[in-house]
C-alpha positions in Angstrom: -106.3 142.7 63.4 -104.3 142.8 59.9 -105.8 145.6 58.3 -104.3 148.7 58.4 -100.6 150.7 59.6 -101.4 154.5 59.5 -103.5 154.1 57.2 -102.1 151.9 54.4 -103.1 148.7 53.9 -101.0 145.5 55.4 -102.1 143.0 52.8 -99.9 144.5 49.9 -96.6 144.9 52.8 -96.7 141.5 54.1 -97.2 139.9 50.5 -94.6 141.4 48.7 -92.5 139.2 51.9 -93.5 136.3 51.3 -93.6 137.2 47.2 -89.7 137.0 47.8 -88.9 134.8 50.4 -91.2 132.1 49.3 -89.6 132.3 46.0 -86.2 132.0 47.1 -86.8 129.3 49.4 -87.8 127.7 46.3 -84.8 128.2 44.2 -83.0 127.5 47.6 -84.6 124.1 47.7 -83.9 123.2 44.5 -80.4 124.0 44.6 -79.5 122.0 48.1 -81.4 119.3 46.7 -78.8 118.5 43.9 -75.9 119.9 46.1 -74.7 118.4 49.2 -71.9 121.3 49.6 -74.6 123.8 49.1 -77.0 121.9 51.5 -74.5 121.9 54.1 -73.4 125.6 53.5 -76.9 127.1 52.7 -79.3 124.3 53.6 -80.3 126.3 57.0 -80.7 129.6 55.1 -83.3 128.1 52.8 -85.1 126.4 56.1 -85.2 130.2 57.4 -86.5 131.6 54.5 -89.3 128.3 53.9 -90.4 129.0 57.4 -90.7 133.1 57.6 -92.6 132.9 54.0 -95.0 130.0 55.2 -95.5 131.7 58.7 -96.3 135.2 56.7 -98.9 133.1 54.5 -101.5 133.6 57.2 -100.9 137.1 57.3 -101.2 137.9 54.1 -104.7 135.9 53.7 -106.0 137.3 57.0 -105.1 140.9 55.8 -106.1 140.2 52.2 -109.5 139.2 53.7 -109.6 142.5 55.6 -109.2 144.8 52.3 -111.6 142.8 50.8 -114.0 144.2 53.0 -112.6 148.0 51.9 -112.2 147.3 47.9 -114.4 144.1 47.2 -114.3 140.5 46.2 -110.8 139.8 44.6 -112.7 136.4 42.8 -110.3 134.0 42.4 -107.3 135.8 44.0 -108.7 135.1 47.3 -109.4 131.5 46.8 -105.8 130.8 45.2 -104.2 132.9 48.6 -105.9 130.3 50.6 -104.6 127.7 49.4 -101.0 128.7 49.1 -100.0 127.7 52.9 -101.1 123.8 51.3 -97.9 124.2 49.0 -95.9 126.1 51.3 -95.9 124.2 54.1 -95.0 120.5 52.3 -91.8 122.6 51.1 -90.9 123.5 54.6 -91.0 120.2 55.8 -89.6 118.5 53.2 -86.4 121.4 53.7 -86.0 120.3 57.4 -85.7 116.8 56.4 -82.7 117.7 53.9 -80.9 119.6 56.3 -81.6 117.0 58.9 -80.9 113.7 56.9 -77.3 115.9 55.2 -76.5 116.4 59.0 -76.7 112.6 60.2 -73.6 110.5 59.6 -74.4 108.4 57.0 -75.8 111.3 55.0 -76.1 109.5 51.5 -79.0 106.7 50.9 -82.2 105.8 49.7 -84.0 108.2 51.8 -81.9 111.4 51.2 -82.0 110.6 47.3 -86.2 110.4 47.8 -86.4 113.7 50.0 -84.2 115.1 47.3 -86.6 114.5 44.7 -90.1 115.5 46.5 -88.6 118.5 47.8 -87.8 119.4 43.8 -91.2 118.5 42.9 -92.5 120.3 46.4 -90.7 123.6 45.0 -92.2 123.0 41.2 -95.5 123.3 42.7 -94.8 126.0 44.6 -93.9 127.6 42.3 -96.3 127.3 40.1 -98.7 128.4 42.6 -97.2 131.6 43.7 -96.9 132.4 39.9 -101.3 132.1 40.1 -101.9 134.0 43.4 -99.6 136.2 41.9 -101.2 136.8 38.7 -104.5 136.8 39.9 -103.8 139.0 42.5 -102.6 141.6 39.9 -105.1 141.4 37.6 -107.7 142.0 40.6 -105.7 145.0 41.6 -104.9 146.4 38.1 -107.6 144.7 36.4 -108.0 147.1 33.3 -106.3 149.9 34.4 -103.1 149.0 32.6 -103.2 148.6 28.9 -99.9 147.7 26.8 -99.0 150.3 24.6 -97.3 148.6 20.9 
């Protein structure tokens, strides 16, 4: 079902979506968790872009699993894709909880403070793991094919 649009592969289309939104959603995050202005302004921006990324995770591992079968086993690419939605989806939650808890009345407490702070470390790690499906995903495309020059 997610293979191919005239021919080209869907895998590299829908990645290089959720390669942007997923990031942003993470900068988002972190920046609507330290700003209550910004969380009101911008807080259901970032919910948009958490949710279209994490929705565009299955795509992207569905249609990364259909080139496999065209260029071969991407090693530990494929295993690091498939466990992105684990990190995305946390973050998504945790951004409909500071958009919710900023749009109750009494917006400031204990509970705001501690979503605050999990969606920060939430983003961290999402970070930090779209940075290694990244990677590994280029090095199983370009593998040796690119050499630095110096």
């Amino acid at each position: 079902m997610f293979d191919l649009i005239n021919g080209i592969p869907i895998h590299p289309l829908v990645v290089h979506a959720v390669v942007v939104l997923l990031p942003l959603a993470i900068l988002g995050t972190i920046a609507i968790a330290f700003r209550e202005t910004w969380r009101k302004a911008y807080g259901h921006l970032v919910l948009a872009c958490a949710a279209v990324a994490t929705a565009l995770i299955p795509v992207a591992t569905s249609s990364g699993e259909a080139l496999e079968k065209h260029v071969g086993d991407p090693g530990k690419h494929a295993q690091l894709g498939d466990q992105l939605i684990w990190f995305a989806l946390p973050l998504l939650a945790l951004d409909l909880a500071l958009v919710y808890l900023t749009r109750r009345p009494p917006a400031k407490g204990t509970a705001l403070k501690a979503v605050a702070a999990l969606s920060i470390v939430a983003a961290v790690a999402a970070g930090v793991q779209v940075y290694r499906v990244g990677d590994s995903g280029a090095r199983a495309a370009w593998g040796d094919q690119v050499s630095s020059h110096g």
